[in-house]
PLY file of the C-alpha trace (Angstrom):
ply
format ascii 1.0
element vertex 405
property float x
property float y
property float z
element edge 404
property int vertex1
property int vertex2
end_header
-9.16 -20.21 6.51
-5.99 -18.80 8.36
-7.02 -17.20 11.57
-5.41 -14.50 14.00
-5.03 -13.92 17.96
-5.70 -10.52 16.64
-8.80 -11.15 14.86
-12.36 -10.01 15.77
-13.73 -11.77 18.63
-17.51 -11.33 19.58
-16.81 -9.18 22.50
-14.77 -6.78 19.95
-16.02 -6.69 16.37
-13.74 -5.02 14.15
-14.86 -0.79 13.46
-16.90 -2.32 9.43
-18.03 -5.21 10.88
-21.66 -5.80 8.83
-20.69 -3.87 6.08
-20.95 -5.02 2.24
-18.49 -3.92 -0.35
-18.24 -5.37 -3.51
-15.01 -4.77 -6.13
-14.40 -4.75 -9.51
-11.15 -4.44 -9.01
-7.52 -6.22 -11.00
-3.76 -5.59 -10.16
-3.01 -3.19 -7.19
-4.70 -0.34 -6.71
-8.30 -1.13 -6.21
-7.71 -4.75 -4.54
-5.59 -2.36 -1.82
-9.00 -0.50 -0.99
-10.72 -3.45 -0.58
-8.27 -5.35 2.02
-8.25 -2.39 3.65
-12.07 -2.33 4.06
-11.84 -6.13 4.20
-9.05 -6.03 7.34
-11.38 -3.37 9.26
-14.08 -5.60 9.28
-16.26 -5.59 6.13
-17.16 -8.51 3.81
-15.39 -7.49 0.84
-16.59 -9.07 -2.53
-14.05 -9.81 -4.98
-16.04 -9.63 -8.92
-13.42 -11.68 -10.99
-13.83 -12.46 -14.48
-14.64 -16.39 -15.22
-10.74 -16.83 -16.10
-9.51 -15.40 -12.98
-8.23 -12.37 -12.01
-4.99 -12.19 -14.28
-2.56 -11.13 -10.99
-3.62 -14.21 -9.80
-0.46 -16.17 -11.98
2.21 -13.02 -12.64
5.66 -13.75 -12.36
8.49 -11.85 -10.96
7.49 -8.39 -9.16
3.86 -9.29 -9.46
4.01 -12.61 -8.14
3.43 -11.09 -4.27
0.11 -9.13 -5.78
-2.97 -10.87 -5.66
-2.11 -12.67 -2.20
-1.08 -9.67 -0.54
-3.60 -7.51 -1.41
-6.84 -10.28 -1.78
-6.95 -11.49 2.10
-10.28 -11.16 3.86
-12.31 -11.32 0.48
-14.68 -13.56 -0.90
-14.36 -14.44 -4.46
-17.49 -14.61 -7.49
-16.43 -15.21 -10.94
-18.79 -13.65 -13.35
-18.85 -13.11 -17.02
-20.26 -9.42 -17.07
-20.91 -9.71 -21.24
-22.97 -12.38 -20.22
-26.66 -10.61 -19.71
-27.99 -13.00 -17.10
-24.21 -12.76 -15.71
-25.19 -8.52 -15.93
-27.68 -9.25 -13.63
-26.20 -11.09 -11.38
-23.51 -8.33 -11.15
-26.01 -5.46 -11.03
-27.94 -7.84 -8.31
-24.99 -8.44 -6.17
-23.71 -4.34 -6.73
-27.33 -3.10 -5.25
-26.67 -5.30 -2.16
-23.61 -3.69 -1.09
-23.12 -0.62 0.99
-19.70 0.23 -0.66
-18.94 -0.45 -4.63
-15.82 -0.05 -5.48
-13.87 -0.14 -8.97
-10.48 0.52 -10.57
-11.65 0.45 -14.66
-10.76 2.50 -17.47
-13.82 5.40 -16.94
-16.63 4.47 -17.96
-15.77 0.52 -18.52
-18.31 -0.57 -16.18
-21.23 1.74 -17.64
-21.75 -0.54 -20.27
-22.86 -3.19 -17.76
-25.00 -0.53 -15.96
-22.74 -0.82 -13.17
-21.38 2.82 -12.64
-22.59 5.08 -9.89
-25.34 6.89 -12.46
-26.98 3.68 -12.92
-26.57 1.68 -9.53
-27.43 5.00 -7.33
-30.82 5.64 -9.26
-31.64 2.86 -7.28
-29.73 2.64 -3.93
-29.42 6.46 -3.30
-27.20 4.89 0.09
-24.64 3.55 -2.14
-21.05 4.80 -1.63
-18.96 3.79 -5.28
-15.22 4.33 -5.24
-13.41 4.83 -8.29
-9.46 4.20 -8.51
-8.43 6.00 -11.82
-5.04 6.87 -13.18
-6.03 10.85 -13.05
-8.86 13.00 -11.84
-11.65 14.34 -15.12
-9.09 16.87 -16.55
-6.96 16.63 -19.82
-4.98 13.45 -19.09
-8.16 11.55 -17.81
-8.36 9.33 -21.10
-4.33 8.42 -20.50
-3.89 4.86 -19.83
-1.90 5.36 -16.26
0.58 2.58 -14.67
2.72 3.50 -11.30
5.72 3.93 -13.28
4.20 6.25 -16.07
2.76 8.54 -12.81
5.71 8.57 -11.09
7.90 9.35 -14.23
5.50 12.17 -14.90
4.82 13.19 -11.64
8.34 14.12 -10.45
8.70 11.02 -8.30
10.96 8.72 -10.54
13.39 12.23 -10.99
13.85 12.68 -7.59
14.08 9.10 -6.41
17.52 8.64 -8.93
20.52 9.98 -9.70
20.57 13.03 -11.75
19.78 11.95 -15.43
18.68 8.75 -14.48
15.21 8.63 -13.07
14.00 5.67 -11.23
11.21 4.70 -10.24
10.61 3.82 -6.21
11.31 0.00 -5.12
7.47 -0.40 -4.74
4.08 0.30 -6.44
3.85 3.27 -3.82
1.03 4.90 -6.03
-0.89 1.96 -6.50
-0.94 1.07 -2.60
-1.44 4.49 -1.22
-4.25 5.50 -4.41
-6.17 2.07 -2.89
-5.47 3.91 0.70
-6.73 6.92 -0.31
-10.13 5.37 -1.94
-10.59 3.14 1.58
-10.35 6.67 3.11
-12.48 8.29 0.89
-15.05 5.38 1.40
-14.90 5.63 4.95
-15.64 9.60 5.12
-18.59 8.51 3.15
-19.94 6.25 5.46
-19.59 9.01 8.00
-21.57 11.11 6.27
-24.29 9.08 4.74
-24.96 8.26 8.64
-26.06 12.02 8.67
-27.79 12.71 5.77
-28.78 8.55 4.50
-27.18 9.56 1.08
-24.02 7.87 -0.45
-21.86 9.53 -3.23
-18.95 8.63 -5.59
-15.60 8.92 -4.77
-12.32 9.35 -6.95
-8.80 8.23 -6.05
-6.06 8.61 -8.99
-2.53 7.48 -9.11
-1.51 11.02 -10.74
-2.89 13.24 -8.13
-1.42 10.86 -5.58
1.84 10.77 -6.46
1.69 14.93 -7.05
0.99 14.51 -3.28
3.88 12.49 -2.36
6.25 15.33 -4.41
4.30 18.25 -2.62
7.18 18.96 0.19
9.79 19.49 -2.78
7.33 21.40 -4.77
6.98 23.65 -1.69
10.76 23.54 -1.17
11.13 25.15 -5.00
8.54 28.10 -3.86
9.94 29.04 -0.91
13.29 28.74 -1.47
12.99 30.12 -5.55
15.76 26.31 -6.07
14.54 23.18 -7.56
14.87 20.33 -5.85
17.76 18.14 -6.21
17.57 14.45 -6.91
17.68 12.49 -3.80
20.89 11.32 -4.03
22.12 14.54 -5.00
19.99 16.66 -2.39
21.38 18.84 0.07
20.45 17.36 3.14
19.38 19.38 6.27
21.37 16.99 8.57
25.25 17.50 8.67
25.22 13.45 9.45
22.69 12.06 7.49
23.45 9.29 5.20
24.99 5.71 3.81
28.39 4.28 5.03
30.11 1.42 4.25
31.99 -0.34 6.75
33.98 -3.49 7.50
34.22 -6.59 5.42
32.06 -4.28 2.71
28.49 -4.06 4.88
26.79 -0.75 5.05
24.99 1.12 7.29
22.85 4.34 7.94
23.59 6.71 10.39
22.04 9.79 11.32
22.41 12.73 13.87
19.76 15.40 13.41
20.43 17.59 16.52
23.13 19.36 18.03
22.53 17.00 21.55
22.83 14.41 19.09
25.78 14.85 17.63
27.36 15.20 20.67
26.30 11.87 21.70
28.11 10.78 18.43
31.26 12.01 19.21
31.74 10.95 22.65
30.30 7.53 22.11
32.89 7.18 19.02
35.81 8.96 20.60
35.85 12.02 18.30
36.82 14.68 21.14
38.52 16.58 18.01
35.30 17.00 15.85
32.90 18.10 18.93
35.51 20.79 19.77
35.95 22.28 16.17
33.92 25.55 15.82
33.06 24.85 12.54
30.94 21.96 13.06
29.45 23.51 16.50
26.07 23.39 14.72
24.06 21.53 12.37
23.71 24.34 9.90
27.51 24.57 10.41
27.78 20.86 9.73
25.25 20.53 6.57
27.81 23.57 5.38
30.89 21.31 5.69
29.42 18.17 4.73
31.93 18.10 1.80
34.87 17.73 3.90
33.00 16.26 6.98
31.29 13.03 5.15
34.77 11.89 4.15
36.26 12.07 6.95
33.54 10.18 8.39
33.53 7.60 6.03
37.62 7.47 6.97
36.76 7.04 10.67
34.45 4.51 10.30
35.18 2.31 7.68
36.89 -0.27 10.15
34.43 -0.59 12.57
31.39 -3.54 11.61
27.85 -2.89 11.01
27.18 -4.85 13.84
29.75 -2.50 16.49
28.01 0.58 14.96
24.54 -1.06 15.13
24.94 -1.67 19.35
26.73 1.60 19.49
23.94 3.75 18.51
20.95 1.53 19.47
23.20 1.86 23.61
22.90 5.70 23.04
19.86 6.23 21.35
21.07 7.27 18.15
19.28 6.81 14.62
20.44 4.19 12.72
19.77 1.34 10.49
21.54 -1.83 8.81
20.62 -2.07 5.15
18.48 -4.59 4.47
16.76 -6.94 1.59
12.98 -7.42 1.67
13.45 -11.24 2.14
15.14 -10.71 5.16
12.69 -8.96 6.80
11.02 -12.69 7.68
13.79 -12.81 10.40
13.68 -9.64 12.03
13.03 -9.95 16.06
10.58 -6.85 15.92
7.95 -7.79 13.24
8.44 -11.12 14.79
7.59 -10.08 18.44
5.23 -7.87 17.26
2.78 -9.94 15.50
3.26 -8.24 12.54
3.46 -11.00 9.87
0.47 -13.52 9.68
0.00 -17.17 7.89
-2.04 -17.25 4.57
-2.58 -19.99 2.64
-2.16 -19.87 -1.11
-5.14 -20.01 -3.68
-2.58 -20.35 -7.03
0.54 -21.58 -8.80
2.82 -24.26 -8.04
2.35 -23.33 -4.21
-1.21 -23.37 -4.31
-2.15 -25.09 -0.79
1.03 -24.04 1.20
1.47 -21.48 3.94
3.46 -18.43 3.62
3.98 -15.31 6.07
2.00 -11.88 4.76
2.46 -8.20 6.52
-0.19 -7.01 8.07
-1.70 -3.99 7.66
0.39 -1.29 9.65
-1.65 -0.55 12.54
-3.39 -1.25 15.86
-6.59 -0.89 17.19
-7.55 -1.24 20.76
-4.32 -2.67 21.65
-4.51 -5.40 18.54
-3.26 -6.17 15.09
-5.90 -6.55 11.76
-5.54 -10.12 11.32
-6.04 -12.62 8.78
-10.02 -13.74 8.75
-10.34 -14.99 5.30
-7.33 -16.50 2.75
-6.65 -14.97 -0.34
-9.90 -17.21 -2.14
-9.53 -19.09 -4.81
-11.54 -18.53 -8.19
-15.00 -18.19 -7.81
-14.60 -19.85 -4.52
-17.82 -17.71 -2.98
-19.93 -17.83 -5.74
-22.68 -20.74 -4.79
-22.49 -18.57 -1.03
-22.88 -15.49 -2.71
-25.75 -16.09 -5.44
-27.49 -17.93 -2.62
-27.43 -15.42 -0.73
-28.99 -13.10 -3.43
-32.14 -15.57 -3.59
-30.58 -17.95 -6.48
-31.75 -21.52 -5.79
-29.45 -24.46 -6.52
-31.10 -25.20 -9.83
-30.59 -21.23 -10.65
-27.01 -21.55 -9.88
-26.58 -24.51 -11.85
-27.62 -22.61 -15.02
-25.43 -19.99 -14.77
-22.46 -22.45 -14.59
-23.55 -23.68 -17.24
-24.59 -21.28 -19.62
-21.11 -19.76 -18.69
-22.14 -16.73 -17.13
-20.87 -17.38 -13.65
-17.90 -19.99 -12.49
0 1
1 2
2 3
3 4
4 5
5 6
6 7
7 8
8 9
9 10
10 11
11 12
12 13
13 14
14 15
15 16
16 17
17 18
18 19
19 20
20 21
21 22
22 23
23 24
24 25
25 26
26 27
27 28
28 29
29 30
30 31
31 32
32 33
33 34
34 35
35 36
36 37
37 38
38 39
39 40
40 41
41 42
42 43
43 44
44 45
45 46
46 47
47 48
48 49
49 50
50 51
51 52
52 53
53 54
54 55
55 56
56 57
57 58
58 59
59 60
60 61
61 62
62 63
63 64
64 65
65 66
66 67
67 68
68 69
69 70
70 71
71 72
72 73
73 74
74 75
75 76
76 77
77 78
78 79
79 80
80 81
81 82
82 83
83 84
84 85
85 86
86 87
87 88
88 89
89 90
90 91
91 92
92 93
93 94
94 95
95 96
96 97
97 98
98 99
99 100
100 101
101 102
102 103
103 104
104 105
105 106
106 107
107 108
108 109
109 110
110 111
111 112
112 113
113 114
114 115
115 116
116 117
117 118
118 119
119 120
120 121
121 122
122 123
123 124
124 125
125 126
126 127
127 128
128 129
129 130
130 131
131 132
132 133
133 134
134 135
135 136
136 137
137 138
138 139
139 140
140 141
141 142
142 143
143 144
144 145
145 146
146 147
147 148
148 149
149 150
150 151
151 152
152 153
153 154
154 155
155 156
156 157
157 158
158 159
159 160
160 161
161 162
162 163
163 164
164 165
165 166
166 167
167 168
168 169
169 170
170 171
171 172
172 173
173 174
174 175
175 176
176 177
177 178
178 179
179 180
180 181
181 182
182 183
183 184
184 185
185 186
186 187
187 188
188 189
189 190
190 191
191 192
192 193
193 194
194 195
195 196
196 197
197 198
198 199
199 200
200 201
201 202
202 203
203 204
204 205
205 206
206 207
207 208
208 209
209 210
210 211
211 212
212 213
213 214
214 215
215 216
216 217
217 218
218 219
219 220
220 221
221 222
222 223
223 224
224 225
225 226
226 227
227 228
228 229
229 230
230 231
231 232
232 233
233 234
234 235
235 236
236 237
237 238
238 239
239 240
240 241
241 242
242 243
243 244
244 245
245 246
246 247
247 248
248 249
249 250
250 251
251 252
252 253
253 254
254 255
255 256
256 257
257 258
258 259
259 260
260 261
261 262
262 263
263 264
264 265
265 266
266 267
267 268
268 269
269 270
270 271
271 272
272 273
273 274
274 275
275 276
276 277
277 278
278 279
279 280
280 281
281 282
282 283
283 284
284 285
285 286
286 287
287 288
288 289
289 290
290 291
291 292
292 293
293 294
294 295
295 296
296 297
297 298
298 299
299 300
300 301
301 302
302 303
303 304
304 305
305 306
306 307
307 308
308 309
309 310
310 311
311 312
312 313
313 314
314 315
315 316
316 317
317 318
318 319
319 320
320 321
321 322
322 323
323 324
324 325
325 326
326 327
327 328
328 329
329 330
330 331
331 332
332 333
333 334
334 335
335 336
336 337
337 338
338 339
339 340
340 341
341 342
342 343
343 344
344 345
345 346
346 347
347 348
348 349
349 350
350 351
351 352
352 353
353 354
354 355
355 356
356 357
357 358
358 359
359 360
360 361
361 362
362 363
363 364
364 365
365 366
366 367
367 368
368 369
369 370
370 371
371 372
372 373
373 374
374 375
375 376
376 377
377 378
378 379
379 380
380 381
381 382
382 383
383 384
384 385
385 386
386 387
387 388
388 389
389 390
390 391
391 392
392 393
393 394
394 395
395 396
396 397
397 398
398 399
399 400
400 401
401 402
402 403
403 404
């Protein structure tokens, strides 16, 4: 087990400290509601199938999923076709105060382990469901991040016109699991009022229709669609990419008038603060044609690292362009505690130590640390059936009939 400075300590439990969820969860979106749960302080239950949650051995993009998004879980493997495996499911589902699931609907009904048949007997029980759409039409639609955000406007406005792409991360799938963990918690809230829990539902559609909202607002006030990002007219005359010396680049941004004075006296451009035509920002979005290239002109001797001190001296916006695998090395995150140790359950790696982000906030001064490792398979399971009144010779069984690992 990796632990944290930043974990709970008995004199500060974390805010769901005592609290049981349980997930039937795979890939992205549902494991992201439980580590959120799991990093405020609940025990999260992880319900894998006997082979393993299949995220658990992806390659390329997915090969970051299951330990980023499994810390602070316990794991149970259980064959839910298996009827005494059923019933250890429906056992360990009645326990919890949070159920949470990210199935095709009504994939767990079969099993009796939807919120109809698990709330007929814990009215307290909260049960979170992480869909690809709210009931409607498309409901039925097998969803994936990339079909939502083709759909869903996202992928249009994230490329270049013609050429829709889809963002650099599963930002559906993360903020849908965000949303649920939300969701949960406004449950809990409640059910301390009235002692009654209630199902929730999170869908990648309807999340990513969120994420478009500003440029679907954007088309009815202003009667114009929205252009493609890369296309857009921006609402800051400096606003953008430049490349510099020895072929680095660079972002750099003024998005006031104060600012771009700054700009031009820090760079020397006496000329460009005294032309009328650029006096304002709206002036300045209005000549950006002739102003970005001249810009780019200006600057293209000077080194990402000169521009970087420049603006960071006088407070300006900025930022060097940067690969995710460079991030390990940057001073902030570094100084900030915000990368912690885990230890690997799987692959060729299983066993070694790597650096995870944390989860992007603190409370009461601290970082959400690292209490549990991402588990291995099944890991939990003797701890978990125990725990649920199944003696050694019980457990045993199971194993071997198959129905748990």
């Amino acid at each position: 087990m990796t632990t944290s400075a930043d974990a709970a300590s008995p004199d500060r439990p974390l805010p769901l400290a005592g609290l049981r969820v349980v997930e039937f969860s795979h890939m992205v979106m549902g494991p992201t509601c439980g580590m959120v749960l799991g990093d405020l302080g609940a025990e999260v239950i992880k319900v894998e199938p006997i082979e393993g949650d299949r995220t658990r051995h992806l390659l390329g993009a997915g090969a970051g999923f299951f330990p980023l998004f499994n810390r602070n879980k316990k794991s149970i493997a259980i064959d839910l076709r298996h009827p005494e495996g059923q019933a250890a499911a429906r056992k360990l589902a009645l326990s919890a105060d949070v159920v949470l699931q990210n199935f095709k609907p009504g994939a767990l009904a079969k099993y009796g382990l939807d919120y109809a048949a698990l709330s007929a007997e814990n009215l307290r029980l909260i049960y979170v469901n992480h869909t690809g759409f709210l009931p409607g039409p498309y409901e039925h639609r097998t969803a994936l991040d990339e079909v939502v955000q083709m759909m869903g406007g996202l992928a249009y406005m994230t490329g270049r016109p013609g050429d829709p792409l889809r963002a650099g991360s599963s930002v559906n799938d993360i903020m849908g699991g965000m949303f649920g963990a939300i969701g949960a918690m406004a449950a809990l809230m409640q059910r301390g009022i009235t002692g009654r829990g209630q199902e929730i539902d999170s869908a990648l559609y309807e999340n990513n229709v969120f994420l478009v909202g500003q440029h679907m607002l954007q088309y009815a006030i202003t009667g114009q669609p929205a252009a493609p990002m890369p296309e857009r007219i921006s609402s800051w005359g400096l606003y953008d990419v430049f490349s510099v010396k020895d072929g680095e680049q660079i972002f750099l941004a003024a998005v006031s008038d104060a600012q771009w004075n700054t700009f031009c006296d820090a760079l020397g451009f006496a000329d460009l603060q005294a032309d009328p035509q650029l006096a304002t920002n709206n002036d300045r979005v209005r000549a950006r044609a002739t102003l970005l290239p001249e810009l780019r002109q200006r600057l293209a001797s000077r080194s990402a690292a000169e521009l970087s001190d420049l603006f960071e001296r006088n407070g300006l916006p900025y930022a060097p362009i940067r690969r995710p695998e460079q991030l390990y090395d940057d001073p902030h995150l570094n100084a900030t505690g915000g990368l912690a140790e885990i230890t690997l359950p799987d692959g060729d790696l299983a066993g070694q130590t790597v650096r995870t982000t944390l989860f992007p906030l603190r409370m009461d001064g601290q970082r959400l640390g690292v209490r549990l490792d991402p588990p291995r398979r099944g890991e939990h399971t003797q701890e978990l059936l125990a725990g649920l009144g199944y003696g050694p010779a019980q457990v045993q069984a199971l194993r071997e009939a198959g129905a748990v690992a």
